[in-house]
N, C-alpha and C positions, 0 to 999 in steps of 0.2 A: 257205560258203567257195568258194574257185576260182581264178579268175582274178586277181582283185583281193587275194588274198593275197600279201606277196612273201614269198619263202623265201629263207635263205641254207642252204648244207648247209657243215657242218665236217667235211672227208672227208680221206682218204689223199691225196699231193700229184698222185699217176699212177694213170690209169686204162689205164695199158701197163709193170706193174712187168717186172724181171729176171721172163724166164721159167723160171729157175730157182729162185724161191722161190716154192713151195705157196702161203705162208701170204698174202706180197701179192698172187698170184692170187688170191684166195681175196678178201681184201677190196675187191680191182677189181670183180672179178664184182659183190660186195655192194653196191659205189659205184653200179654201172649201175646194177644194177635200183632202186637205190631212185630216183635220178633220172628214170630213165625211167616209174617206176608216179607220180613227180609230174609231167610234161608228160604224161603218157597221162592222169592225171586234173585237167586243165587249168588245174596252178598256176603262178606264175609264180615258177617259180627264177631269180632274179637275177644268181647268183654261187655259188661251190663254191671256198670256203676253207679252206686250212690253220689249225689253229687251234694260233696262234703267236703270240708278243708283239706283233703288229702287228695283233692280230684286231682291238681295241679299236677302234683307227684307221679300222679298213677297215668295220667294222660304224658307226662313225658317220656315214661317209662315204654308203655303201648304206641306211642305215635301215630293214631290213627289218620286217616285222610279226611274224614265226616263225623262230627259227632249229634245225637241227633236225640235232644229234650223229649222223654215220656212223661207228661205231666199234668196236675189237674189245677188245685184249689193252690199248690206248692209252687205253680211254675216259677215265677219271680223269685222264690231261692233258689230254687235248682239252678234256674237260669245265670244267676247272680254269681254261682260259685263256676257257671262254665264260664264265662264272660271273664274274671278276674284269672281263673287257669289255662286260658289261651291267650291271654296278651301277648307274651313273644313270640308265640308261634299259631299264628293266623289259621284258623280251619273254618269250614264250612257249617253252621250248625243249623240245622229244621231242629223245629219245637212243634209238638203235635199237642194239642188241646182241646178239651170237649166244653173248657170253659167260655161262654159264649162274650164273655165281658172283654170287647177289647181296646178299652180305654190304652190299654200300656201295651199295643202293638205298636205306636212307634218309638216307643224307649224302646224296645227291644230289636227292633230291627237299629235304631242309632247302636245300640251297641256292641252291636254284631250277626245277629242272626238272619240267617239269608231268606229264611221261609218262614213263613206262620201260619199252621195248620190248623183249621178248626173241624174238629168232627172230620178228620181225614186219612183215618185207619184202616178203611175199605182195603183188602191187597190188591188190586187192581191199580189202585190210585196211588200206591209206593213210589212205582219206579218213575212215572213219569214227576212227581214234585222231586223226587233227588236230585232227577236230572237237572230239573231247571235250579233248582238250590246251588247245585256244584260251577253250571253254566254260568247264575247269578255269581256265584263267588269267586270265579275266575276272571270274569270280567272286571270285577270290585279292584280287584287281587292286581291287573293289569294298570285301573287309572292309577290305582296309589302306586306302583312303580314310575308311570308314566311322571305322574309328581314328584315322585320323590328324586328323581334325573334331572326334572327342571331346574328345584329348588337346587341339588348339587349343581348342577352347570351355572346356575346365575351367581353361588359363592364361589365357584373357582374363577368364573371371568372376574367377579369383585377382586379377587386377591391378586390374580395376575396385575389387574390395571394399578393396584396400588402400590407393587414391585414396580411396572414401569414408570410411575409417578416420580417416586424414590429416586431412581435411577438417571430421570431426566432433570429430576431437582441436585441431586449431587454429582451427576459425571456433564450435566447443560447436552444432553441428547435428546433427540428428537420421538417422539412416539415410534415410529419404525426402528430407532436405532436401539431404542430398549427391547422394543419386543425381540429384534434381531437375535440383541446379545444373551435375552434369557433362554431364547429358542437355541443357539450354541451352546451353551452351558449344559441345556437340560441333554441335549444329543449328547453332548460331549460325556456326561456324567450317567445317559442310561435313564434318565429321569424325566418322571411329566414336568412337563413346563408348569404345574400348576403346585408340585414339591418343591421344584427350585424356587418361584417365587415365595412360597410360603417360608422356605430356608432363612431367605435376604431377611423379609419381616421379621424373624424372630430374632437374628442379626443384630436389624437395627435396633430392635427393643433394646436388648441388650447392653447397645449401645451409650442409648439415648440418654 
C-alpha cells in the first residue's frame, strides 16, 4: 500500500470548530492526526468529506480505492450514508472510533466495513490496520465472486438441462443427442451453449 492508494476520509465538516465546544475540539484534533499519520505515511487522501446525502455522488465522481470513517458520537450516520453510497460499487471502509460502546460493531462490520478501530489514531498503527482492512476486503471481495460463478454456473446447467428436456420430449432424443445438437448449433452460431439453450426456451414460450 501507499501511494497509489486513494483515500477518501468521511470526517467532521471543520477542522477550526466553535472554540467553545470541547467536544468539536475534540474531534478536530482526532480529524488532524488521523490525516496527517496518512500523508506522513505516504497515502494519497484525495478528498475529506462529509458523509451526507450527496456522499454517493461525490464518491463516484473521486473513485477512491478506501474509504475510511473519522467519527465519534455520529458514527452510525456517517457510517449509514457510507454503506448506502457504496452499494454498487464495493470498497474497503475502516471506521476509527474513540467511542468505547461497541454494541453495534457487528451491524457494522454486516454491512460492510472491513475494520473497526477503537482508540487507533496512533500513526504508527495507520499502515498496518489499512493493510489488513484492504487484505480483509479482498479476500471478502474474492468468496463473493467465487459465489457468485457458482450460483451463475448452477442457473446455466439448469437452463441447458431444460433445453435438452424439451428437445428429447419433442424430437424423442436421447440426453447425449440433445446435448449433441445444442453443442452444434451453439458452434455452429458462435454462441455459448447456454444462449442457444435459453433461445429454444424462450421459443417455446412463445410457442406454447
Amino acid at each position: 500500500m501507499g501511494r497509489e492508494i486513494r483515500i477518501v476520509v468521511i470526517a467532521p465538516d471543520s477542522l477550526a470548530p466553535d472554540t467553545q465546544d470541547q467536544h468539536a475540539r475534540e474531534l478536530a484534533i482526532r480529524s488532524r492526526q488521523l490525516r496527517i499519520g496518512l500523508l506522513e505515511g505516504g497515502y494519497n487522501l484525495i478528498a475529506v468529506l462529509p458523509g451526507d446525502s450527496f456522499l454517493e455522488q461525490r464518491l463516484t465522481q473521486l473513485q477512491p480505492d478506501m474509504i475510511i470513517v473519522d467519527a465519534e458520537s455520529d458514527a452510525r450516520d456517517a457510517l449509514e450514508h457510507v454503506v448506502i453510497a457504496t452499494r454498487e460499487a464495493r470498497r474497503p471502509i475502516v471506521l476509527f472510533t474513540e467511542d468505547n460502546d461497541t454494541t453495534h460493531v457487528k451491524a457494522a462490520v454486516a454491512a460492510g466495513v472491513s475494520a473497526y478501530i477503537v482508540a487507533g489514531l496512533a500513526p504508527e498503527r495507520i499502515r498496518p490496520i489499512l493493510d489488513v482492512a484492504m487484505a480483509r476486503f479482498e479476500h471478502e471481495q474474492g468468496l463473493r465472486q467465487e459465489l457468485q460463478s457458482a450460483k451463475t454456473e448452477l442457473q446455466e446447467r439448469k437452463t441447458i438441462d431444460r433445453a435438452k428436456g424439451l428437445l428429447m420430449q419433442k424430437q424423442e432424443l436421447t440426453e447425449q443427442q440433445a446435448y449433441e445438437k445444442l453443442r452444434k448449433t451453439a458452434m455452429d452460431k458462435g454462441l455459448r451453449l447456454v444462449d442457444v439453450a435459453q433461445r429454444m426456451l424462450d421459443v417455446a414460450d412463445l410457442l406454447s
